[in-house]
N, C-alpha and C positions, 0 to 999 in steps of 0.2 A: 504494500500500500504506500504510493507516494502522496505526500500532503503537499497543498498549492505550495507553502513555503520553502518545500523542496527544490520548487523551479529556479530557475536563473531569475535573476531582479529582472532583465528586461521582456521576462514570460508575465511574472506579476505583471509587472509595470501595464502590459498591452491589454489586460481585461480590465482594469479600474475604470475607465470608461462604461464598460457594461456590467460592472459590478454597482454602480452609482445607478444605471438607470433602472427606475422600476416597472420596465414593460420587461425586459429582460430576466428568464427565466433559465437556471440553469438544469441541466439535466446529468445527472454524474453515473456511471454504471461501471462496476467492474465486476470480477469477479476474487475473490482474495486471496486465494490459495492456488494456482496454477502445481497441478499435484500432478507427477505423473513422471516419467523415465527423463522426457524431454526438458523438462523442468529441474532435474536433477532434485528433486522434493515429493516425497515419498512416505509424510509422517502418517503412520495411523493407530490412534486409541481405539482399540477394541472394546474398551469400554462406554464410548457411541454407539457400537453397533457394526457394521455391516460397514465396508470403506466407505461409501459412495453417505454414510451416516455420518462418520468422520469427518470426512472433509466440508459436509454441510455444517457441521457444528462452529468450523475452523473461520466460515465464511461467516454465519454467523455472528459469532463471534467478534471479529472486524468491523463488521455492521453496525456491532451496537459500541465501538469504539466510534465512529463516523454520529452515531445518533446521541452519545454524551456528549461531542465535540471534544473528544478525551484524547489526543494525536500522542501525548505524555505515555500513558497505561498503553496504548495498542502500538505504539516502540517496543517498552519495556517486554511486551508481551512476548513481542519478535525479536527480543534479543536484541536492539539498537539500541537501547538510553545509555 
């Protein structure tokens, strides 16, 4: 999960304009765990369930780091603070 802050100043910098404006609507969508051989990321708690339970929980998870606006906790989470 990259946070806006993450980008370079002149990435900010180019949305402040449609961050100000309020007809402007943003629409954010990822997915947060890219799990799989190609990925080189392969975690899975069996105590979710079933992989495909696992990795929902993992997205999840992320999710409700994005919906407390908590960027601090879902670092720490992923092993970056």
């Amino acid at each position: 999960m990259q946070s806006v802050c993450a980008f370079p100043p002149s990435r900010r910098r180019s949305l402040v304009p449609y961050m100000k404006d309020p007809k402007t609507v943003f629409v954010i969508s990822s997915d947060f765990c890219h799990w799989g051989d190609n990925f080189e990321f392969m975690p899975y708690d069996k105590s979710k369930g079933a992989i495909w339970e696992s990795i929902k929980a993992m997205d999840l998870e992320g999710a409700g780091y994005i919906e407390k606006n908590d960027a601090e906790a879902g670092a720490e989470a992923r092993g970056e603070a």
